[in-house]
Structure formats: structure tokens, C-alpha cells
N, C-alpha and C positions, 0 to 999 in steps of 0.2 A: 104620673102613671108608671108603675112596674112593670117592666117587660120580664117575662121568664125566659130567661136562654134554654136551647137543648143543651140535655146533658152530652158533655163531650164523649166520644168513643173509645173507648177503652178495647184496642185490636188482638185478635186472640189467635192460639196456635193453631196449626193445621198440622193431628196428627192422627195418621192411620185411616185417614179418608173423612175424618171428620173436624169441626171447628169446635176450638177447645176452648174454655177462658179459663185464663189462667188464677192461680191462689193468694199470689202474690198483692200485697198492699202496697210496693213499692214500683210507684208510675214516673215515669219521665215521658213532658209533655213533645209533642208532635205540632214543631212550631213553622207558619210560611213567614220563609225570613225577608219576603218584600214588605209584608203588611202585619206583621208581627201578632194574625190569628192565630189561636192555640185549634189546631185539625183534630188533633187524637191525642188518645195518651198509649204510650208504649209500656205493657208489665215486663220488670225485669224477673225475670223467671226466677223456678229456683232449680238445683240440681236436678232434685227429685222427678221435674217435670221435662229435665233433660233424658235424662234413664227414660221418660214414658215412651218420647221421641225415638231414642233407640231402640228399645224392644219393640216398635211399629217397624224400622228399618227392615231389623232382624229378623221377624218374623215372617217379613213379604220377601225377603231373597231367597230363598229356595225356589220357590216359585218363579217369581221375577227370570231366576238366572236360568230355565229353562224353558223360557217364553224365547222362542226363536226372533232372531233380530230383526227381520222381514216387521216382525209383529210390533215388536218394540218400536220400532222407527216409525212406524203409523199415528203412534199418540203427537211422535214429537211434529209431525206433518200439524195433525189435527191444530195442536198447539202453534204452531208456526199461525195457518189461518185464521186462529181465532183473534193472535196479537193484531195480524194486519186487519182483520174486520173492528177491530174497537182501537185502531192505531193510535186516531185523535185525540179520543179520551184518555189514554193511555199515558200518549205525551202532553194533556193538558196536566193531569193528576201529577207525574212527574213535577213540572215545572212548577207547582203548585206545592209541594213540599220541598222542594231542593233550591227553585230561582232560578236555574240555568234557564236559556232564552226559548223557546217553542222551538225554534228550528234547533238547537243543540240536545232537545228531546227527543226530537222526530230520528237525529241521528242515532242516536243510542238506541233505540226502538230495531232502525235499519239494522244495525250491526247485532240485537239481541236474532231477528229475524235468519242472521247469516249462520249463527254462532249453530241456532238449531238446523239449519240444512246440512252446514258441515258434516255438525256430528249424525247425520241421519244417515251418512253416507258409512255406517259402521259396518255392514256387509262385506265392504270389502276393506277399510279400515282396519277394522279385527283380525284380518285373515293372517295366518301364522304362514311358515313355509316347511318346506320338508328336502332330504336329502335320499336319494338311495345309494343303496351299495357302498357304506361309509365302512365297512368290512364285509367280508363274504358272507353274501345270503341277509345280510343286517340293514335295516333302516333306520331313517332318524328325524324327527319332525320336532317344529314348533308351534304349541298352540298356545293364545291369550285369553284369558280365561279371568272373570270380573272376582273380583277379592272379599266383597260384603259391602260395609254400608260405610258410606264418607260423609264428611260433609264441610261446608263452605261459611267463614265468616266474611262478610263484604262490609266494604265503607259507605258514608255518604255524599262519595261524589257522584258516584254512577251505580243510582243502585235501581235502576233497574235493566242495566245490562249486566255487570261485571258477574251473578252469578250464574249467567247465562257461559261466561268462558267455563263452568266447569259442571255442571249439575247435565245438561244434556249429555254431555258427551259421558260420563258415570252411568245414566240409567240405559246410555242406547248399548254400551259394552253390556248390563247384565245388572251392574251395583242399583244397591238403592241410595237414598240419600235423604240428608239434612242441610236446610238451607238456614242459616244468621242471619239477618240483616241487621243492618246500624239500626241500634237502638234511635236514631236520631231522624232517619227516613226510612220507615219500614211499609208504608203505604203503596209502595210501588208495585212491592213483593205479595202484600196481602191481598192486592187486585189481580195478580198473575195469577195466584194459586186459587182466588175464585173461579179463572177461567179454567185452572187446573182439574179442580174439581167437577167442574161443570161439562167439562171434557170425558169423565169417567178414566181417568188415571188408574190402576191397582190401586188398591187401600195399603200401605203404609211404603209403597217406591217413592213417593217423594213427601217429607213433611216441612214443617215450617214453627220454628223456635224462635220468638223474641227473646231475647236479655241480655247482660252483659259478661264480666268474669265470673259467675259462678258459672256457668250456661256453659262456655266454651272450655272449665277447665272439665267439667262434669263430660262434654263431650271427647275432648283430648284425653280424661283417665279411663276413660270405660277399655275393656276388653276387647267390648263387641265390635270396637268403629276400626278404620283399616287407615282412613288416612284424612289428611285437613289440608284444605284450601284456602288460603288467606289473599288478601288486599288491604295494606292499610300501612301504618307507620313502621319505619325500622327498628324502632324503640319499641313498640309490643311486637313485631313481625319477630324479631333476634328473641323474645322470650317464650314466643310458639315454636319457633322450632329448634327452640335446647329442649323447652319439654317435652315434645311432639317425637324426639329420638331419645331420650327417656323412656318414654311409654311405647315405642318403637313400633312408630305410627309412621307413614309416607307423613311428607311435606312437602308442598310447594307456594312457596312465602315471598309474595311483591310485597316489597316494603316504598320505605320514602324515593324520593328522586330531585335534583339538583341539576338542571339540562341548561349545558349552555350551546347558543348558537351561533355559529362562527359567520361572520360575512367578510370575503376575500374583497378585494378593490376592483375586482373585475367581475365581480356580483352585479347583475342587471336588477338595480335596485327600483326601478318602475314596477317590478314581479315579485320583486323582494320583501320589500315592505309591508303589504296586503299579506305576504303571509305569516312573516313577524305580529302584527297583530293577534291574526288568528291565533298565533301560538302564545304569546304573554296574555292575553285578554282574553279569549275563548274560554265559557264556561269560568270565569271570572278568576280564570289562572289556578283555577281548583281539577287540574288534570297530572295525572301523576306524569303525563308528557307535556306539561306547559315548559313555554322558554321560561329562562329563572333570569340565565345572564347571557347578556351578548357582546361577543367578543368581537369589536372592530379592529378588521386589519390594516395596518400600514394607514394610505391615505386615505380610506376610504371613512375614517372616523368622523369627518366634520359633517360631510354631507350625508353619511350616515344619521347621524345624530338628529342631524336637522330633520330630516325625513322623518326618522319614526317619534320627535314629538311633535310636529303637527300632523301627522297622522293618529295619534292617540288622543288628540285635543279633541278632536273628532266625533269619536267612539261616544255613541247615544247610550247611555245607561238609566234603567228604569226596573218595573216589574220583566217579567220575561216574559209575560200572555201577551203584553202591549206589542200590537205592528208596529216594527222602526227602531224596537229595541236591538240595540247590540252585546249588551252586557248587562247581565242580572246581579241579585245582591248576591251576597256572601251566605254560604248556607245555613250562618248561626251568626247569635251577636257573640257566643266565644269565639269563633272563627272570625272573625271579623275585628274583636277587641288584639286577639295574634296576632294577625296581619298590621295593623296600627301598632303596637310594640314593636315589629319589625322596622317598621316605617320611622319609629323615635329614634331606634338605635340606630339605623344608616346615619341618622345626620350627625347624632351626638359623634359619632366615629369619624366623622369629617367629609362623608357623601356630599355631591351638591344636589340639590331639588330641580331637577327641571322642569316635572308637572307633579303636581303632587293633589293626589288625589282623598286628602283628607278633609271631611268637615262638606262632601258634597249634597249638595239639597236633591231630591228627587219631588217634584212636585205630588202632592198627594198621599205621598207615601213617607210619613215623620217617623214612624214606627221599623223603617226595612232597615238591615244590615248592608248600609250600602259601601261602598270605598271607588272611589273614580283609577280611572289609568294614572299608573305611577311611574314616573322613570327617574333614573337615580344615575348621576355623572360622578368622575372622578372615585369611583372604583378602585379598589386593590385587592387580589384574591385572597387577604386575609380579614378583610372586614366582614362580621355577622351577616350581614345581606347578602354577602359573596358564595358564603359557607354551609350555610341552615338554611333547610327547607320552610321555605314561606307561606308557600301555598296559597297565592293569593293575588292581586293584581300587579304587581309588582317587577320593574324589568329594571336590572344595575346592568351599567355599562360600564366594562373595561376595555380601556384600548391597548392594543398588541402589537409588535412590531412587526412580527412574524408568524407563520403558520407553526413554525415550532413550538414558539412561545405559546400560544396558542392549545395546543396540544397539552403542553407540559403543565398548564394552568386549570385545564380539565381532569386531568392525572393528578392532581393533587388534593382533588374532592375526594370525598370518600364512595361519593356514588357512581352509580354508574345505569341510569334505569335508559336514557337518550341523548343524541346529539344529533346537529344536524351540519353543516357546512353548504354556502351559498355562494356558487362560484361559474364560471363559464369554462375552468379547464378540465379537461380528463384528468390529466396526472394529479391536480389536488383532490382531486375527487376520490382516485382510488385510495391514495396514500392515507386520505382520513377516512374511510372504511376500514381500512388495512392497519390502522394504528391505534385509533380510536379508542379508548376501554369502555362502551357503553354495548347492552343489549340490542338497540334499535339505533338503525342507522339515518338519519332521512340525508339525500342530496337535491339539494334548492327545492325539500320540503320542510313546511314550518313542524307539522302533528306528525309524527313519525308512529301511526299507527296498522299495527299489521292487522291483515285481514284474516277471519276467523279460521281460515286454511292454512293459518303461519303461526307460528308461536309468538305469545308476547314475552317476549324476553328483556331480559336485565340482568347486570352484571355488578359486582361488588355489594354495597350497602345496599343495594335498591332489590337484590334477590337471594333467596337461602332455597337453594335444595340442587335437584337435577333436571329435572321435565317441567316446561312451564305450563301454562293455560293455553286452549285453544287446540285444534289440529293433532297434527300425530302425536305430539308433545303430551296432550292431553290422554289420548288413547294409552298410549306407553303408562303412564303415573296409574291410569283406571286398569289396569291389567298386568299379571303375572304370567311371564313368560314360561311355559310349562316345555320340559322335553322330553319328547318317548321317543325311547330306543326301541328296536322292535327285531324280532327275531321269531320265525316260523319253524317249526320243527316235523 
């Protein structure tokens, strides 16, 4: 007997208050990389259909930018409620295109929820300041004032928070916008902006563009757009914003990240350990703040070691819907095939294998992108695994003599997105804040993530511009600092 499958989904743009399909014949499938179903198919747009996106932008900011804030912040409220009434479905659908585990949904959800309250607090946010008497009889004030229309390409690790660090906080200043998502999990995006809709948004403050480079350079040349939001690799992030100040457009561009964590010998590793997991193996080491490399100091190397591989032996890996899961697949079998070239070259280079996480069976699932916890001995910071972003379950150990060493070993990377340091004294503590070259600091924390009141910051290869995501940082990049001079006669 014949079964007829339904024809798969083909997910369309959201522009100008309405649901578009796009013209394009060229689709790239929407795959769950547990069970290797084909969910959707994603159209890579074309320019043309970029320009439509913009001219909606454009057209709703005059309006938009005189819709007092009070007003503005009300949608993003409404929006706040609606995620947390359909939370579950939210974080199942996530999990369900990406793999990360249910509860590492539910948090991304929690933090998109934050991301919107922040920015709602744009009232006082926005507020400029003013001087009197800066000469006789003369005034002088600042006001921030929104620029036009921005918009955001995002990745597929966390796509259904990360354009949450930038799109609220744009529309509650005044801006309209355009949201990217990866061509590879756009499903997340396309259930938000149902609720978006369903919300009664303005017609064209906030849209929704599938594709890939023709999409985003069409976005980056237009006239009309003010500035671009990125999360993704250093490698395309470094060619957004050479372009991006070409076209002399704002930028603010997270690119890769290389995080190593240091534990001192006087690290209370009982507390330690649990959260080394959490950082190499969380979200299956696909965080642009996962640990990469861990730096043991002095003596604490053996019993170190020992620790976090039978604690990785551990680590239940499966689907992410499933109770008891602690670790999902890899978001794709190219992401997954990477991550396994990583794993070749460590050893060819002379790595030892402590657990090696290739070739692991998941019952039920012959089809998932799966890779177990990996740990990798005997280390030197110039071996490929040391060096290159992995992005994937993955943890090399090198041993260190000193905290200096130590230091000077993270200074040698090109990045700089995290680091953390695990210790019981003050003085090392402050010294690796105070010396450190990374954006985010954590002390005897593994996820060194800020909360949507902080900026997420990075430093060197891991960020390009000046104002990051999130918080004032975010406000400042969405607004132009206007000054009136003022004189009565």
C-alpha cells in the first residue's frame, strides 16, 4: 500500500503585517537533527524580496517614531505574555528543530522573556539629559532619538532568543526592523511573529525575511537601513562589518569564541565539576560561551582530570524531548561531520583520547546527529583543537604550571568572547578579571552569561564594533545622540 506523505512546508515571509511566500525555487530543507525528519523547507529569498521587507520598514517609521513610548512598550508587554502562555510549545518546537534538551529551551525562552521586560523599560532608558547656564542665558540638552529601520541576522544555536537581544529593544526606542534567521532553524522565528501578528503589531515595525547572502547583502546595501545586528562566525562576522562601514551602516558583530577555563588547585572541585559539564556539554557545546579548553593548574591536574572524565562518562545523551536527557544531537549532520574532523585532527596531532565520544549509538534514533562527550589530554596551545573554534562537544585539556602561564596561554588565542577562573582566593580572582582579555568574565562560574540588563560582551576576534546586544549597550547602537543648544531672546 502507498502512503501519501503531506507535502512539506515551505515557511514564508512576514512583511508589512502580512504573510508573504516567497518566489524563489531555491529551498533548503528544515531538518530535526535527532530523528533526521525533514520539518520545512526554508526559501532563500532574493534581493528584490529584501527591498519589499525594507520599504514595509520604512514606510511604518514615521509613524512608529511618533507613537509615544508608554504606547510602544505595551505591544512588547502583550508579546512578553503571549510567549509565556504558549511557553511549552514554544520550547518543544524549538527543541524540535535545533536538539538542545527541553530544559535548555525553556531557558532561552526565560532569557527571550527578560530580553523583552528590559527593553520595555525604554521610558526611562531613552531619557537624554540636559545642562543649564552652559553660557549666559544658554542651555543645553541631550536627546536619543531612533535612526529608521535595522535589522538582525541570527544563528542556529539559539534562534529563538538571540534576536530577542536586539529587535525589542530597536522597536521600543522608536526603530522599525527586520529579523534573518538561519536559514537552517527559522521555525522558531516563524511561531513568534504568528504570535506577533496575532498580537496586532503596526504593519510593517517589525518583519520577517528568510535567505541567505543575497538577502543580507541587499539588506547591508540599501540606503534605507541604519544599522545590522549579527551573531555568527568570525569569518563571515569580519565581512559584515568591513561592508557594513562601507555602506556606513552601524554594526554590532559577535562573531566565533575560544573560552578557556582555568581551575586553580584550591578550586573546590565537588562544585567545580557540575559546572564544567554544564559548560563543555550544555546545549551540546554549540554556545558561543561553551568551555573549549581547560586549563589545569599546578597540582590540581590529576584529580582534576580524573573528575571530569567520569563525570562526562555520565552525561545521558539522546533526543532533547526525552526525560533524563542531558545532552542533545548536533544541530546538523554538517555540524556534526565538523565537529568529528576536529576530533580526527586532535589525535593525528598527538592529543590522547580520554573519552571519545565517536560512533555513539542512541537507541531509536540511527538517523540523529549524535557525538557523546569528548575529552582530549596532553594538549599544547598550538595544536588545531587548542586553536579553532569547535563548536561542539568537545573539551582539550592543557596543564599549566601557573596562573601566569595560564593567562599568557589565553592571550595567545585570537579570541576573546569568555573565560572563567575556579578558585577559593580573592586575589586570583580579581587579578583574572583585571588581566583577562575576554568580554565576559565568570568567577567559579562555568556559562558566563549576562543578563539582559548587561551587555553581552566580547573582546578581540569574538566582537567588531562598539555597543553590544542587550541593555543600555543596546539602547545607545538604537539611538542617536541629538544636542540642542538653546538660547531665548
Amino acid at each position: 500500500m502507498v502512503v501519501n506523505k503531506m507535502p512539506v512546508e515551505v515557511v514564508k515571509n512576514y512583511i508589512n503585517g502580512r504573510w508573504v511566500e516567497s518566489k524563489t525555487k531555491d529551498l533548503r530543507e528544515v531538518v530535526n537533527p535527532a530523528t533526521g525528519e525533514v520539518l520545512a523547507k526554508t526559501p532563500m529569498c532574493t534581493a528584490e524580496e529584501a527591498k519589499e521587507a525594507i520599504a514595509a520598514a520604512k514606510a511604518a517609521f514615521p509613524r512608529w517614531r511618533t507613537t509615544p513610548p508608554q504606547t510602544r512598550i505595551r505591544y512588547l508587554y502583550r508579546f512578553r505574555d503571549a510567549v509565556q502562555e504558549h511557553f511549552e510549545d514554544l520550547a518543544k518546537q524549538l527543541t524540535t528543530e535545533q536538539g538542545k534538551c527541553l530544559d535548555e529551551a525553556r531557558g532561552e525562552y526565560i532569557r527571550t522573556t527578560e530580553n523583552l521586560e528590559c527593553a520595555a523599560s525604554i521610558p526611562s532608558l531613552q531619557m537624554g539629559y540636559n545642562s543649564e547656564d552652559i553660557a549666559a542665558g544658554i542651555d543645553e540638552m541631550v536627546i536619543k532619538q531612533p535612526l529608521g529601520v535595522f535589522f538582525c541576522v541570527t544563528p542556529f544555536n539559539f534562534p529563538g532568543m538571540v534576536p530577542s537581544w536586539f529587535w525589542p529593544y530597536a522597536v521600543a526606542c522608536g526603530n522599525t526592523f527586520i529579523v534573518k534567521p538561519s536559514e537552517q532553524v527559522p521555525l522558531s522565528q516563524v511561531r513568534q511573529f504568528e504570535l506577533i501578528h496575532e498580537l496586532g503589531f503596526p504593519k510593517g515595525v517589525l518583519n520577517l525575511i528568510h535567505g541567505g547572502a543575497d538577502v543580507v547583502n541587499a539588506l547591508l546595501e540599501s540606503p534605507d537601513t541604519a544599522g545590522i545586528s549579527f551573531v555568527g562566525s568570525t569569518r563571515v562576522g569580519k565581512l559584515l562589518y568591513r561592508k557594513a562601514g562601507e555602506c556606513g551602516k552601524r554594526a554590532q558583530i559577535q562573531g566565533g569564541a575560544k573560552n578557556f577555563l582555568t581551575v586553580m588547585p584550591d578550586a573546590d572541585l565537588e562544585r567545580t565539576v557540575p559546572a564544567l559539564m554544564t559548560s563543555f556539554y550544555g546545549c551540546t557545546g554549540q554556545r558561543c560561551l561553551s568551555g573549549a579548553v581547560l586549563l589545569a593548574v599546578g597540582d590540581v591536574y590529576e584529580p582534576l582530570k580524573k573528575a571530569v572524565v567520569e563525570a562526562a562518562k555520565q552525561v545521558v545523551v539522546g533526543n532533547g524531548l526525552e526525560e533524563g536527557v542531558q545532552m542533545g544531537p548536533l544541530a546538523s549532520k554538517t555540524g556534526m561531520e565538523r565537529v568529528l574532523g576536529y576530533i580526527d585532527t586532535g589525535v593525528k596531532e598527538g592529543a590522547k583520547l580520554l573519552v571519545d565520544g565517536r560512533g555513539i549509538k542512541v537507541p531509536n534514533y540511527p538517523k540523529g546527529c549524535f557525538i557523546g562527550p569528548t575529552i582530549f589530554d596532553k594538549v599544547t596551545p598550538t595544536m588545531t583543537i587548542a586553536r579553532e573554534e569547535i563548536f561542539g562537544p568537545v573539551m582539550a585539556i592543557i596543564h599549566v604550571k601557573t596562573l601566569d602561564e595560564a593567562i599568557d596561554v589565553i592571550h595567545a588565542n585570537p579570541y576573546g568572547n569568555a573565560s572563567s577562573v575556579f578558585t577559593t582566593s580573592g586575589k586570583v580572582a580579581r587579578e583574572y578579571q583585571y588581566r583577562v582579555r575576554a568580554g565576559n568574565i565568570g568567577i567559579n562560574v562555568g556559562i558566563v552569561a549576562p543578563i539582559a540588563t548587561f551587555p553581552f560582551s566580547g573582546m578581540k576576534d569574538s566582537f567588531f564594533g562598539d555597543l553590544h546586544g542587550q541593555g543600555r549597550d543596546a539602547v545607545n547602537f538604537f539611538t542617536e545622540s541629538k544636542v540642542v543648544i538653546t538660547r531665548w531672546f
